[in-house]
N, C-alpha and C positions, 0 to 999 in steps of 0.2 A: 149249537149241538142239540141235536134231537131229544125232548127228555125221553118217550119212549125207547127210544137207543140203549141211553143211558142207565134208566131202573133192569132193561135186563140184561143190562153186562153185570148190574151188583148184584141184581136176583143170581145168578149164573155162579158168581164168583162167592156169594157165600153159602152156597148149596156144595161148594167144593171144601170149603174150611166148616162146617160141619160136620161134612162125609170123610175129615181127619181131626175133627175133636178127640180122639183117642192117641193120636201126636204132641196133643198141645201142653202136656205135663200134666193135668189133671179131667176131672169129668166135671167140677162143680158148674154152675150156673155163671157162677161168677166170673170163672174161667173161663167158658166159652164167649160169655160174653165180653171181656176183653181181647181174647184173641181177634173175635169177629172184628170190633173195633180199630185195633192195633192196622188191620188192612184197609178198613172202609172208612175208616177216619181221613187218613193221608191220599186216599184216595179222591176224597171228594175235596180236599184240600187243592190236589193236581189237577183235577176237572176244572172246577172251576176259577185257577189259575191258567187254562191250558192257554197256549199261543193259538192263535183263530187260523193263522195261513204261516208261510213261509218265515223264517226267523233270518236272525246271520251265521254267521259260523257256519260248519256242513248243513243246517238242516238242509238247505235245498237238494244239497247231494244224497242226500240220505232218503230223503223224500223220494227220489227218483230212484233210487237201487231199492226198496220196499215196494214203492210201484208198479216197476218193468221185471220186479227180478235180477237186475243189472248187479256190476261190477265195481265195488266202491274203491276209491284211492286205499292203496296198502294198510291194511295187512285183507282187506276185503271184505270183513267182517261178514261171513257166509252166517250163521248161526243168527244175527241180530235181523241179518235180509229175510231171511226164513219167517220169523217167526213175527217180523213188523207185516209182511206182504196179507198176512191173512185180516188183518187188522183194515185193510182196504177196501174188503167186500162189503163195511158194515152199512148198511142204508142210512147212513147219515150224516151229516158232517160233509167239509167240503175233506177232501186227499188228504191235504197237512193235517187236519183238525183228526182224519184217524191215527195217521202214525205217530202222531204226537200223543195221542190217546197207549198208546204201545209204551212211551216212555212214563205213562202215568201208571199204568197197572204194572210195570215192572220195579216203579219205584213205592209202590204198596205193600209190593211181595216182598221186597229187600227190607221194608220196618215190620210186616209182617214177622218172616223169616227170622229177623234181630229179635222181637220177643220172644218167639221159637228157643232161640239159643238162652237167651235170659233166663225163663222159666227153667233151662237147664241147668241152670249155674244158681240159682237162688230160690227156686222153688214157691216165689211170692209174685199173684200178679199183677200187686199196686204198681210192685218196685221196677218188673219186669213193661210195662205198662210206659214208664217214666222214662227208663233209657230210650226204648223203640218211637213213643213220642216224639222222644229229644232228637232221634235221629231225621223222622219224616218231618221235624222243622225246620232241619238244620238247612242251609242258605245253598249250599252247594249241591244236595240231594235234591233238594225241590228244585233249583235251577235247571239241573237235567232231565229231570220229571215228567216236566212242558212242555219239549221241545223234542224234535227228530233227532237225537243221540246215541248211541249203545251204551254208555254209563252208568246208567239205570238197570239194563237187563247187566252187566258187569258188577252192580252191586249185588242184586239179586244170587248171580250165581255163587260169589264171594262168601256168604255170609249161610248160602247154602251148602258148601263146602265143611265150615264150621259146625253147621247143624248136624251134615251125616257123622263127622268125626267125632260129636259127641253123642250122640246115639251109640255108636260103633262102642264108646271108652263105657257106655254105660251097661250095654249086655253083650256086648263081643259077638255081633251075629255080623258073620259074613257080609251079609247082604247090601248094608252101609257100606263095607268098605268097596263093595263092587258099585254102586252109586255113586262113590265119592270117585272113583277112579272113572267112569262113565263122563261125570260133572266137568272134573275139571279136563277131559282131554274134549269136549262138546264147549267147556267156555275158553281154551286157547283159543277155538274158532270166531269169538266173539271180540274179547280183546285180550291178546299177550300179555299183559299187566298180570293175571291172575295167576300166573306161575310166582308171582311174591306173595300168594295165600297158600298156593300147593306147595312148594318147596317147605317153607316151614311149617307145615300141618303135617307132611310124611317124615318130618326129623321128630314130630310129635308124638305119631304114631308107632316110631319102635320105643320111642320113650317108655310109652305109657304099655305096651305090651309086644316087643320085638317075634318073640315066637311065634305070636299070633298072626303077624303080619306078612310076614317071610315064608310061612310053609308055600309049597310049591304051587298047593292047587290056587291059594288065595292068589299067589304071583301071577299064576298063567291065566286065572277068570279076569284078573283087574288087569290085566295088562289088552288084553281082547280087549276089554270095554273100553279102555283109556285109547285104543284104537279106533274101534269103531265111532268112538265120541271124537275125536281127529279126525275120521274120514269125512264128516262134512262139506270138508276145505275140497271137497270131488265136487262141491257146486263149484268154484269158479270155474276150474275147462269146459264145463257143463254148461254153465251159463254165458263163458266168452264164447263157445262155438254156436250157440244162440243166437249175436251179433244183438244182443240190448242196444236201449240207445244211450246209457252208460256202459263202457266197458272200459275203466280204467284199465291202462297196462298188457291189456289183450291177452291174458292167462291163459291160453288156450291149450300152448304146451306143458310138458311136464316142468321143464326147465321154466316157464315164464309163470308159471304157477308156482313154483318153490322161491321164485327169485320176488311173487309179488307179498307171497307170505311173509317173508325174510324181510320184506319191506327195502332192500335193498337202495330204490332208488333214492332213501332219504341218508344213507350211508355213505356215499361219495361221491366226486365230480362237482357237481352246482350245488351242491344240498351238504359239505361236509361242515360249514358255518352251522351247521345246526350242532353240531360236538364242540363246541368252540370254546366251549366256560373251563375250566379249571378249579382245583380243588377248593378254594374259594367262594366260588360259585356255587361247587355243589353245596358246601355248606349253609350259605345265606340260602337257597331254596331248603335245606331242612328246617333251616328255624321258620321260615316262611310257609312251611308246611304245619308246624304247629302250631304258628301262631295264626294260621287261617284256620285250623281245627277252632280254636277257641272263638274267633269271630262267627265261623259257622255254626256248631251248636249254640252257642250266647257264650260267655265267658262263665255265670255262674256254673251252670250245668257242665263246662268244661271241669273247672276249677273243682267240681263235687265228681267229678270221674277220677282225678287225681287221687283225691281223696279214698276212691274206690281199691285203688290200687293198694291200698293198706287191709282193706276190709275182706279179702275173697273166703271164703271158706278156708279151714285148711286143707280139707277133701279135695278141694279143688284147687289146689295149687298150682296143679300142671295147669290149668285152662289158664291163669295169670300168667302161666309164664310164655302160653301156645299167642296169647293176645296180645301180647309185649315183642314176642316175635315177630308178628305180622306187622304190627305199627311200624317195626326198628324195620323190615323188610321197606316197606311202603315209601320210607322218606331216605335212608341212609343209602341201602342199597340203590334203590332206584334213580337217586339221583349221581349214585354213583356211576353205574352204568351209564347213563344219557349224558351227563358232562355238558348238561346246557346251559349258554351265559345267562348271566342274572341279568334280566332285563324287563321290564314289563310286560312284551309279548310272551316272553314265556314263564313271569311267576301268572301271568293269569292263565293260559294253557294250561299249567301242571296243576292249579285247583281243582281239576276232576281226577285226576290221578290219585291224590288223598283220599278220596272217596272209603277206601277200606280202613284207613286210619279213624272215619270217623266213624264207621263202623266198631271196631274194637274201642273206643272212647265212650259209645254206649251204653255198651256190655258193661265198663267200667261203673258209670253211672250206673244202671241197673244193680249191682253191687251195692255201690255204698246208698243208694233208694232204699235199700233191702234191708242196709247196718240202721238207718235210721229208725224204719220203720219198726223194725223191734224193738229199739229203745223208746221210740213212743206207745207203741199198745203196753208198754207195762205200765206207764201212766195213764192208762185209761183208753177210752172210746174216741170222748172229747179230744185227747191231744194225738189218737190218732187221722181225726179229720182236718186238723189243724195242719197235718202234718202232708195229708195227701191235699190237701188244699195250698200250701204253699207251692208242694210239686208241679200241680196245675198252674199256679202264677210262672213259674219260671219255666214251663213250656210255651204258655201262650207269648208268654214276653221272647222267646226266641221264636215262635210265629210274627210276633210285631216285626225283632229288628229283621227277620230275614225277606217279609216280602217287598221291601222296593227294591233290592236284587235281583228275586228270584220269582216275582210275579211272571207274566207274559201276555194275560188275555186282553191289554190294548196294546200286545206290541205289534204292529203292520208294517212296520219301516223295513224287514226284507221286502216286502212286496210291491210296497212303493218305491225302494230304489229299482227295483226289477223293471217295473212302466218306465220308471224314467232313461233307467238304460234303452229299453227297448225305445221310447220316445227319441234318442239321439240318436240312433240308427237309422241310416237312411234305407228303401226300399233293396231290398237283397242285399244287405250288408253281412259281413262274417265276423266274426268275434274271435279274435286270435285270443284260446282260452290261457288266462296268469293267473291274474290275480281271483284268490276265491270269493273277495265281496262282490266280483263281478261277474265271475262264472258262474259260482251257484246258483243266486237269483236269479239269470238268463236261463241258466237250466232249468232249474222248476219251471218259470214260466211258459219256458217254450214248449218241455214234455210231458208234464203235469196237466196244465192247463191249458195247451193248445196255444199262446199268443204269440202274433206273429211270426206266423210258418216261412215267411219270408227269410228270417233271419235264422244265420247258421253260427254252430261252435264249431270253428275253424280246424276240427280236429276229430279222428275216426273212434278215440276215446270217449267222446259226445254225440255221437250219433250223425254226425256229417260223412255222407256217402260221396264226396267227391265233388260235389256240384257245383254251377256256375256261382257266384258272385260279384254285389257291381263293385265294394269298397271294402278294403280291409279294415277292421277299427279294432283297439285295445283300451285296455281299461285306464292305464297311468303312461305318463309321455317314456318314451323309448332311448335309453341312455346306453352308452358305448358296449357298458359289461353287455347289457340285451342283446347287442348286435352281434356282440361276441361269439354269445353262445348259440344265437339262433342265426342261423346262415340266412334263413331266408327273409331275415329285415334287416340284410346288412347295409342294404342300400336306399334305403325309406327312414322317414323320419314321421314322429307324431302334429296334428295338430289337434289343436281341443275343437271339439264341436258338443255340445250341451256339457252333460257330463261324464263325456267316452272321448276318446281320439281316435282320429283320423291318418292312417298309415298312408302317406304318398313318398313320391319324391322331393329329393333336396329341392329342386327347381321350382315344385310347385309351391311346398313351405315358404322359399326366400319371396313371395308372394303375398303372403299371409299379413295381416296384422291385426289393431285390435280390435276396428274398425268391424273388419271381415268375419267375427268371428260370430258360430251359427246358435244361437241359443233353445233350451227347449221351445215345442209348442204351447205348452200350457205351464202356467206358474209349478214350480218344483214341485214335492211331491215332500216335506221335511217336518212334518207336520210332528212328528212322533218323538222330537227331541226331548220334550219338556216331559216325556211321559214312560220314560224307558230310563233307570239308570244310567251312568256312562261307563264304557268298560273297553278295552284294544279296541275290537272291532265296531262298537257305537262310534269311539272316535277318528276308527278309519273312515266311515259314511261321513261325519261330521266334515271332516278334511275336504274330502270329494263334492260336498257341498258348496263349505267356502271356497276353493277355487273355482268353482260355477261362479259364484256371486260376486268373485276376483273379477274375473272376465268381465261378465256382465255390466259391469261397473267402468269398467276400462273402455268396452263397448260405446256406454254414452257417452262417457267424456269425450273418448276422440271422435263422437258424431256431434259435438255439440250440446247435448243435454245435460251439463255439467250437476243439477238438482239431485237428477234420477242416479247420475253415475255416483254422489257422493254416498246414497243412502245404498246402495248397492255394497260401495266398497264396507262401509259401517257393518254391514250383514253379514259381507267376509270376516270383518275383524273378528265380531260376534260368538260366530260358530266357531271357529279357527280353535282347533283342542290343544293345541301347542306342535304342531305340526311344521317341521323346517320348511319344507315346498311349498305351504299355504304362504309362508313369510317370508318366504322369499321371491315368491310371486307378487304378493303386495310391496313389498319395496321395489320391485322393479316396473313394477305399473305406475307407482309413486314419481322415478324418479323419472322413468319415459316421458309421462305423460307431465310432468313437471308442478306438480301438485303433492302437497302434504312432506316438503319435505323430511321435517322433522318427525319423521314417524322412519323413515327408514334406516338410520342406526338402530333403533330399541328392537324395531323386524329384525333385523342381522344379527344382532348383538342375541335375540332370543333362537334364532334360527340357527345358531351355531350352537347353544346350549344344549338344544331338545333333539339337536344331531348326535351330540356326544353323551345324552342321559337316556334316551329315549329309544335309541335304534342301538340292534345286534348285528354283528360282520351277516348274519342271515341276512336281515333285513337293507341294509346298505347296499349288496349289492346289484339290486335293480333299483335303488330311491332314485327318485325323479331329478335330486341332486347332489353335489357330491360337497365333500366338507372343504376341498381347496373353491369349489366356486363361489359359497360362502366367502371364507376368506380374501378371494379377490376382490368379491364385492363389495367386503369392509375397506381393503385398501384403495378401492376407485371412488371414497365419497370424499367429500371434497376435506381439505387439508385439518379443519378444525373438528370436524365429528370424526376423520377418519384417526386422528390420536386419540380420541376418547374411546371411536371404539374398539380400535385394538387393544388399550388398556385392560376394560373391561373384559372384553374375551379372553385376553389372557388370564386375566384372576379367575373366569369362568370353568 
């Protein structure tokens, strides 16, 4: 990233927080210059962690709808498109490196904004200082920070929610409350979460003075704004009738616009597995929502927000009780609402959805900074440097634990599986779009950066106008449920070629073997393992690797290069994140190729396990296997491993 770029987006941005030094609770010196801090701190913290190109998860989608203006998968996030798109023009930086730049100064403004509300609540700005720290280190904020997400500008708006409502509780001027009603129908648009800060901020708000909020005229100004902050959502017809080369969902009408808002498609038919958990579930995701709180800020600093919760003013009692609300909103309601199974893909997904809880945890913190801090200045100067000096140890030490999570500036691995997909493609090949570790990346590459114009996403959601094709490919092999729902592969079957398949016919498949199978041109592209955390989607690429190197492996053995083929399979073993299909793969290359046998029990025997701990009814039903083929394959090995390892699985 350019540093000229760079010094004047700071130049810029603290020429704006001086020209609201008269916001920030105080005029002092000392004040302003924390406040200035509180943003530019976190901020260069996100810079210089930012991710350099394409990440996993949406960025690449997201990249592409800030890019083109496009159409993101439901609810569309019009408001996050808007305001990343301008972030595009800046002369510097490659595409990703600006809009990832957009989740950095949003998630500045969001710790920013936190000592905002601090300074409201405690009047001190070592203490207020300490919570907002605590928050731009915390592991899940700076995660989002780095990367093409809306979570960041969703904390932002959150937390400025809070700020106008206390404004509003401190001199009762209208004007907050038409801001505050502006905010949050302008952050519906960005993401639906943030109606569990509105709802209990407006039960807050006759709390603390109902007359005041009720008269007619306040009703009918904030109800206009809370409109006009809604009407936003007039970019998607706007921009589907544009034809972007994303245009999830094709919103063009009114009805496909209400229906993409509603997010409908992830409420029934193929997608109702995603409501699948029960009240069980919802519970282990609450306690998982707290007890990721406490991993993300550090656990001390958590532990001293607790602690907060006893300290608040008494003046300010409603704000404990307005912050207690939002938490209890964030993790009980919400997971009440969604009803999704406890499973890994989604207690890592709903990590950003706490985001507001750790929000109000710093607030908390900033409190009890504040109980402290008083009881040290009365002993003196000395114990109170002592005391802002320890504060400083327990933010940077939640700067320690939280960057090999939440760093990104050597992550490249979306971009390299991107070449390497595009590498298994053969010329004019089409990408029947599923899976998103494979769609995205193709996206970015292909729209973002132009690479290979050849290759199409097999769908008018992706910008494919119809056009010829020589080969249809998908990202994972094509199992029955697939064919079920999609008519038009009812009759085609997958084969691997690099790290994509190959959609033909049954005739041409029963042809195939392992002999035949087409490997990348140039050695993979997996370089990025050892230098990225592991996390769902690390270990979905992971997966996608070892079965390359499955193959590969299988490859030379059945040409006779039995050396090359062992060290290949070794590689599969390696990577393999615990993945059924990787292990099940290798038991059956094991047992074809008639090598290694004693490895394909412990395969099976784990491949049954990380089917039933690891995958949700979501996820099962497109897995590339199913849990009776397992099981057949435990009862087809030969008589003495096949009673061990039934036993086993069954205690499993």
């Amino acid at each position: 990233m350019g540093g000229a770029g760079f010094v004047a987006t700071c130049a810029l941005v603290l020429c704006a927080l001086l020209a609201h030094e008269a916001h920030v609770g105080g005029t002092t010196r000392a004040e302003v210059i924390a406040a200035t801090f509180a943003f530019i701190g976190p901020l260069f913290l996100y810079v210089f962690t930012l991710a350099p190109t394409v990440t996993l998860e949406d960025s690449g989608e997201f990249i592409v709808a800030a890019h083109h203006l496009g159409v993101a998968h439901p609810s569309g996030y019009p408001l996050w498109c808007l305001v990343a798109h301008p972030f595009t023009w800046l002369p510097w930086g490659t595409i990703a490196e600006r809009v990832h730049l957009s989740s950095a100064v949003f998630g500045a403004a969001s710790v920013w904004m936190t000592y905002l509300v601090a300074m409201r609540l405690v009047r001190d700005w070592r203490a207020a200082l300490v919570g907002a720290l605590g928050l731009g280190a915390s592991a899940v904020l700076w995660s989002q920070s780095v990367v093409a997400e809306v979570y960041s500008l969703n904390a932002f708006l959150s937390v400025l929610l809070l700020y106008l409502g206390m404004r509003w509780r401190d001199d009762r001027r209208a004007r907050w409350l038409y801001g505050l009603a502006f905010t949050l129908g302008a952050g519906l648009t960005n993401h639906p979460l943030i109606a569990l800060i509105g709802l209990p901020l407006f039960a807050w708000l006759l709390w603390v003075d109902a007359r005041a909020v009720l008269r007619v005229r306040v009703l009918a100004v904030g109800a206009l704004l809370f409109m006009l902050g809604l009407s936003i959502y007039a970019y998607l017809p706007l921009r589907a009738s544009a034809v972007p080369p994303l245009n999830v969902g094709n919103p063009a009408t009114l009805e496909a616009t209400l229906a993409h808002i509603a997010r409908d498609v992830y409420s029934g038919g193929n997608e109702a597995a995603r409501t699948s958990g029960g009240p069980w579930d919802g519970a282990l995701h609450c306690v998982d929502a707290w007890v990721g709180t406490g991993r993300a800020l550090g656990w001390p600093l958590a532990l001293l927000g607790l602690f907060g919760l006893g300290c608040f003013p008494r003046e300010r009692c409603d704000a404990l009780w307005l912050t207690v609300a939002i938490a209890l909103a964030a993790t009980f309601v919400l997971n009440g609402l969604m009803s999704a199974p406890h499973r890994p893909l989604w207690v890592y997904l709903h990590r950003v959805y706490y985001i507001p809880v750790h929000e109000m945890v710093a607030l908390w913190i900033a409190v009890a900074a504040a109980h402290l801090f008083r009881v040290a200045d009365r002993g003196g100067r000395g114990r109170a440097v002592a005391t802002a000096g320890a504060f400083a140890v327990l933010v940077l030490a939640t700067v320690w634990t939280s960057y090999p999570s939440a760093h990104r500036q050597d992550d490249r691995m979306g971009r390299q599986l991107a070449l390497d997909l595009l590498d298994s493609a053969p010329r004019n090949g089409g990408f029947v779009p599923f899976t998103d570790d494979v769609l995205y990346p193709v996206m970015y590459a292909r729209w973002v950066e132009g690479l290979r114009p050849d290759v199409e996403l097999l769908s008018r959601q992706y910008g494919w106008d119809g056009g010829r094709y020589s080969v249809a490919l998908i990202g994972d092999p094509v199992n029955d449920q697939l064919r079920e729902d999609l008519p038009g592969l009812r009759n085609l079957v997958s084969i691997p070629r690099g790290i994509v398949y190959v959609l033909v016919s049954p005739e041409v498949a029963s042809r195939e073997s392992y002999a035949s199978f087409v490997p990348l041109p140039n050695p993979p592209r997996e370089i990025d393992f050892d230098r990225v955390e592991d996390d769902w989607f690390v270990d979905g690429v992971r997966a996608r690797y070892a079965a390359y190197h499955a193959r590969l492996g299988a490859k030379f053995v059945a040409t006779g290069d039995r050396e090359r083929g062992l060290v290949e399979l070794d590689r599969a073993e390696a990577l393999d994140p615990g993945d059924a299909h990787v292990e099940v793969l290798l038991a059956k290359i094991y047992r074809d190729l008639k090598i290694r046998s004693e490895r394909q029990r412990p395969l099976l025997e784990a491949a049954l396990e990380n089917y039933d701990q690891r995958l949700d009814p979501h996820s099962r039903r497109y897995y590339a296997v199913q849990r009776d083929e397992i099981s057949d394959l435990l009862s087809g090995l030969p008589a003495k491993d096949r009673d061990q390892g039934l036993e086993s699985a069954g205690g499993a």
